[in-house]
C-alpha positions in Angstrom: 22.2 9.5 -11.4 24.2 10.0 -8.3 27.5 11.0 -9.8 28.4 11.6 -13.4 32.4 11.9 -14.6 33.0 12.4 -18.4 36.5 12.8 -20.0 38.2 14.2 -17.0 41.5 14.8 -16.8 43.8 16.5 -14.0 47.2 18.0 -14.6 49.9 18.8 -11.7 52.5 20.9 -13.7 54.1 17.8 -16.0 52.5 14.7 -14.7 48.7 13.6 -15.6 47.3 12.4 -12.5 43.4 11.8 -14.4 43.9 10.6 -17.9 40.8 11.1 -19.5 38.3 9.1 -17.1 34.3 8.3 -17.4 32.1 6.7 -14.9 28.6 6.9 -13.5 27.5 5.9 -10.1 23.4 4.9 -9.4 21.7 6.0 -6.6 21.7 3.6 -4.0 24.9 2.2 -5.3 28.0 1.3 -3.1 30.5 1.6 -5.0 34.6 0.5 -4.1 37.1 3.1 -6.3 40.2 1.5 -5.8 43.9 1.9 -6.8 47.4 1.8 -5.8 49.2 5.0 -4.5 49.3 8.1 -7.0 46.8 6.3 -8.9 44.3 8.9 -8.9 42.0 8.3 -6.3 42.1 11.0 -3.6 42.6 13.4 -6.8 38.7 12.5 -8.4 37.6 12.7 -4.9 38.2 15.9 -4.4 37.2 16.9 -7.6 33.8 15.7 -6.8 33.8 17.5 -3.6 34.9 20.6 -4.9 38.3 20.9 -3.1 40.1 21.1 -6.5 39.2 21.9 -10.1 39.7 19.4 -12.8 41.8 20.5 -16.1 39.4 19.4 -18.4 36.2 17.1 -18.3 32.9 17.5 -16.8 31.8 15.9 -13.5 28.4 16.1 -11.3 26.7 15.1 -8.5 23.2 14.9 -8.2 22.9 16.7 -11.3 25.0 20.0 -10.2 27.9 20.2 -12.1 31.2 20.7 -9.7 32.6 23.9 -11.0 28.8 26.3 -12.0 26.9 24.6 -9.2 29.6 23.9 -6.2 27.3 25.4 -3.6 24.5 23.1 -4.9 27.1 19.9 -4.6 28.7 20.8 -1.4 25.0 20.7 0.0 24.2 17.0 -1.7 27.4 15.5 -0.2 29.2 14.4 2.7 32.9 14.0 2.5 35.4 12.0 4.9 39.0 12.7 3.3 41.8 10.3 4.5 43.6 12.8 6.8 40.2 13.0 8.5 41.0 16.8 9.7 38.8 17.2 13.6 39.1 19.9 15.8 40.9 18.0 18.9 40.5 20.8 21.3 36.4 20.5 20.8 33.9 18.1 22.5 32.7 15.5 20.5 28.7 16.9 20.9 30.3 20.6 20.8 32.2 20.1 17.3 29.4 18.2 15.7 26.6 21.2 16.7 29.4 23.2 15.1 29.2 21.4 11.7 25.4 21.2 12.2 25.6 25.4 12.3 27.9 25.5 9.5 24.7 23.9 7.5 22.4 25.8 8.7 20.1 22.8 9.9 17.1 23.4 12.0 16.3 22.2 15.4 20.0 21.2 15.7 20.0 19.5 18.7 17.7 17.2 17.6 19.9 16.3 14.4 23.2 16.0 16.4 21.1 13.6 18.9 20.0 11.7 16.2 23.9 11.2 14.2 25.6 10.1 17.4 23.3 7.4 17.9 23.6 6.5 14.0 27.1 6.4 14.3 27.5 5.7 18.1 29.1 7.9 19.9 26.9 7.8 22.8 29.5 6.5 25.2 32.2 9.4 23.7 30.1 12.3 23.1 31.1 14.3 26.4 34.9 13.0 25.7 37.2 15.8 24.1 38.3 15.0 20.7 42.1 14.5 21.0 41.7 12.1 23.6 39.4 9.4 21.5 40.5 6.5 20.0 41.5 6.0 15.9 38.1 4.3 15.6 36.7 6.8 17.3 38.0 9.4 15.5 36.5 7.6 12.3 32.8 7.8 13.8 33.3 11.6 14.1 34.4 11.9 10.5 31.9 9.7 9.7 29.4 11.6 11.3 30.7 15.3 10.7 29.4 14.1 6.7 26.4 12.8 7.7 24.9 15.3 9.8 23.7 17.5 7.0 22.1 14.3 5.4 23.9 14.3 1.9 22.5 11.9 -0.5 25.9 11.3 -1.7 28.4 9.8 0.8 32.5 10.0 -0.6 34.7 8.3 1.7 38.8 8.4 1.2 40.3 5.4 3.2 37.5 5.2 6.1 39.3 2.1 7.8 42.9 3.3 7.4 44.4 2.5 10.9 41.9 0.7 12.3 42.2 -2.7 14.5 40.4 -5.6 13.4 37.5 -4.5 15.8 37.2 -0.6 15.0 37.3 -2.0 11.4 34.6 -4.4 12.1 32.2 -1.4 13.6 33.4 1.1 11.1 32.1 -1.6 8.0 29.2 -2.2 10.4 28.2 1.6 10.1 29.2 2.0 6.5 26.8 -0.6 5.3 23.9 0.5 7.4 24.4 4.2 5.8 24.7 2.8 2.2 20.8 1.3 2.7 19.5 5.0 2.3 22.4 6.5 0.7 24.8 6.4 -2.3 28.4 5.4 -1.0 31.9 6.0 -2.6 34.8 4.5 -1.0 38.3 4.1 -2.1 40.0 1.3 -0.1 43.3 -0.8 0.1 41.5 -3.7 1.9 39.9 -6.3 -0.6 38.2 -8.0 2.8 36.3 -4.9 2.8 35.1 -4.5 -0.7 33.5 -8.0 -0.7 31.9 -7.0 2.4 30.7 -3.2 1.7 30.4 -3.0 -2.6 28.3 -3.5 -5.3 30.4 -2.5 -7.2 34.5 -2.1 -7.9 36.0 0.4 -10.3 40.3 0.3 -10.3 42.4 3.4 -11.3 46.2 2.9 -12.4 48.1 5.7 -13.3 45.4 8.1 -13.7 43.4 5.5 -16.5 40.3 3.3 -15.4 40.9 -0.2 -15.9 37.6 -2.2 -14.5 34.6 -1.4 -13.7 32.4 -4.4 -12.6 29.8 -5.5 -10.4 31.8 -7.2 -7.1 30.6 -10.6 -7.7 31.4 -10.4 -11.4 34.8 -8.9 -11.0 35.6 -12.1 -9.2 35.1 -14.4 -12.0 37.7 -12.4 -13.9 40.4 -14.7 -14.8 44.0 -14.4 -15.6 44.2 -17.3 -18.3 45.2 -19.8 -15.6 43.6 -22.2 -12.7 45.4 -23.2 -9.8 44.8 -26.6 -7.8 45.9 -27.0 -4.6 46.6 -30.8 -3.8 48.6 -32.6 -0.6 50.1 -35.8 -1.0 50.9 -38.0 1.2 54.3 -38.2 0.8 57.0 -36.4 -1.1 57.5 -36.0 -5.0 58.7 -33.6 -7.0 58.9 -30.6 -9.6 59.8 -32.4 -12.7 57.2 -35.3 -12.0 54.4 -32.9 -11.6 54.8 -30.7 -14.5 55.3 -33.8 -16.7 51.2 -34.0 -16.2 49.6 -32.8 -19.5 47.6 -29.6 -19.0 49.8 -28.5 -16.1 51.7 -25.0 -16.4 53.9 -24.5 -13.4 54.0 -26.3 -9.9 54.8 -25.1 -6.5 56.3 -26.8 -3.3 53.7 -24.5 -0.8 54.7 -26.5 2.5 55.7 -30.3 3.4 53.7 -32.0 0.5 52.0 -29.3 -0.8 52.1 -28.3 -3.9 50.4 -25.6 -6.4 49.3 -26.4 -9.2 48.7 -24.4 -12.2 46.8 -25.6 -15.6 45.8 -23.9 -18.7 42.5 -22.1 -18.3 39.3 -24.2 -18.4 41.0 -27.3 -18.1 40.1 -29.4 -14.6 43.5 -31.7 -14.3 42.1 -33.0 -10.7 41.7 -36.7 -12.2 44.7 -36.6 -13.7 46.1 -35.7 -10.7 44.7 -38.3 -9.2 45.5 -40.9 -12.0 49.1 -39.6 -11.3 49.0 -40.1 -7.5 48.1 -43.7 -8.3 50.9 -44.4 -10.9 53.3 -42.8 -8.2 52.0 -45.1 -5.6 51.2 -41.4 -3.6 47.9 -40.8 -1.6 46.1 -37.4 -2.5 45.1 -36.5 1.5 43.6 -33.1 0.1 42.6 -31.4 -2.9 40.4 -28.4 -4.5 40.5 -25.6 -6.9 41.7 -22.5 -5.4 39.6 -19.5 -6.1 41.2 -16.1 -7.3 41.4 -14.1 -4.9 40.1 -10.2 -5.3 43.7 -9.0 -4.3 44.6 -10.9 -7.2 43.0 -9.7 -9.6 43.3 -6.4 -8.3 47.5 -6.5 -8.3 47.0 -7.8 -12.2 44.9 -4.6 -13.6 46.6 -2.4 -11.3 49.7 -3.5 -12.4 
């Protein structure tokens, strides 16, 4: 077991940012911990990482418990916070043979070689910190927590900022590191949890409210399927949701409309059976999918 959280709770002053939380994470596992703001994500993070202490609870890493054994975690895992705090004034080779130092690693050189090809920063290594790109800056975060080799890898927003291609090479790195290594990454981007997880887990206000496999977190429904038809000429509100089985219908564009039915019910041939009655020619239709931001705005509330 990678990481182990039992009952914890965290307590600023008045407000309960951890409500009483549990999880476990496998080794090998990549897992997504996801939430909106104040929800409670950077707060177990750092509890993990020993930055803070926890009010009550237990939590471990690699079997060494946070608070008697923080030396033992520290060692076991490598940390990206979101502020992703660099030393600007410092070469990129010079700052990470710095960190290397600060772990006591052998052969040093060979180790800060090896990380900037893993996370490559061939091209920037001579480049001074402060005058490297967002993405850039990422890869040195990146690999600033690898260099020690951690089995445990805890990232806090790796892709915030990025451009469509930095986020594309960051994700590219990120899944190449969670082959050999167990990943924790919290995330606003859904695109990025289908691409990178195994595995989801969503805090709101400090409580857990899913923990699933990726795939089966997507066949989570809300009680309702949509269908998305286009017809080939106008019609209207009224006529639609006179349909039995259909819910709620919305104008999208032109003479498009959303459809939503009561779960488990496929109203496509009645739809078409309607079209017909109407004198109305269905150009396009399908079932639309939830979507992962979906279902995460419904259990994060």
């Amino acid at each position: 077991m990678s990481i182990k959280v039992q009952n914890l709770t965290k307590i600023y002053g008045k407000q309960k940012a951890l409500n009483d939380i549990s999880f476990e994470v496998n080794s090998g596992e990549v897992v997504g911990f996801l939430g909106p703001n104040g929800a409670g994500k950077s707060t177990t993070m750092k509890i993990l990482t020993c930055f803070l202490p926890q009010t009550s609870g237990t939590a471990s890493v690699c079997g060494f418990d946070v608070n008697e054994q923080s030396l033992d975690v520290r060692k076991n895992v490598g940390y990206l916070p979101e502020s992703n705090p660099l030393y600007h004034d410092m070469y990129v080779k010079e700052y990470l043979s710095f960190v290397a130092e600060l772990h006591h690693l052998k052969n040093n050189s060979a180790r800060v070689k090896e990380i900037i090809e893993i996370t490559g920063l061939e091209v920037e290594q001579k480049k001074k910190i402060g005058a490297l790109s967002k993405g850039y800056k990422q890869r040195v975060g990146l690999a600033q927590a690898l260099i020690h080799d951690p089995k445990v890898l805890i990232l806090d927003e790796p892709t915030s900022g990025l451009d469509p291609i930095q986020l594309t090479e960051i994700r590219n790195v990120i899944k190449e590191i969670g082959k050999a290594k167990t990943v924790m990454l919290s995330t606003h981007i859904m695109q990025e949890v289908e691409a990178m997880c195994d595995r989801v887990i969503i805090i709101s206000k400090g409580s857990i409210v899913a923990d699933k496999p990726t795939q089966e977190l997507k066949q989570y429904s809300s009680g309702k399927t949509m269908v998305v038809v286009e017809f080939d000429k106008a019609t209207s509100r009224s006529a639609l949701t006179s349909i039995v089985g259909v819910q709620d219908a919305k104008n999208s564009s032109g003479n498009t409309w959303e459809i939503t039915c009561a779960p488990g019910k496929d109203i496509r041939t009645d739809i078409f059976n309607f079209a017909v009655q109407n004198h109305l020619a269905v150009l396009t239709i399908r079932k639309e999918e939830q979507k992962l931001e979906d279902i995460f705005k419904e259990l994060a509330g």
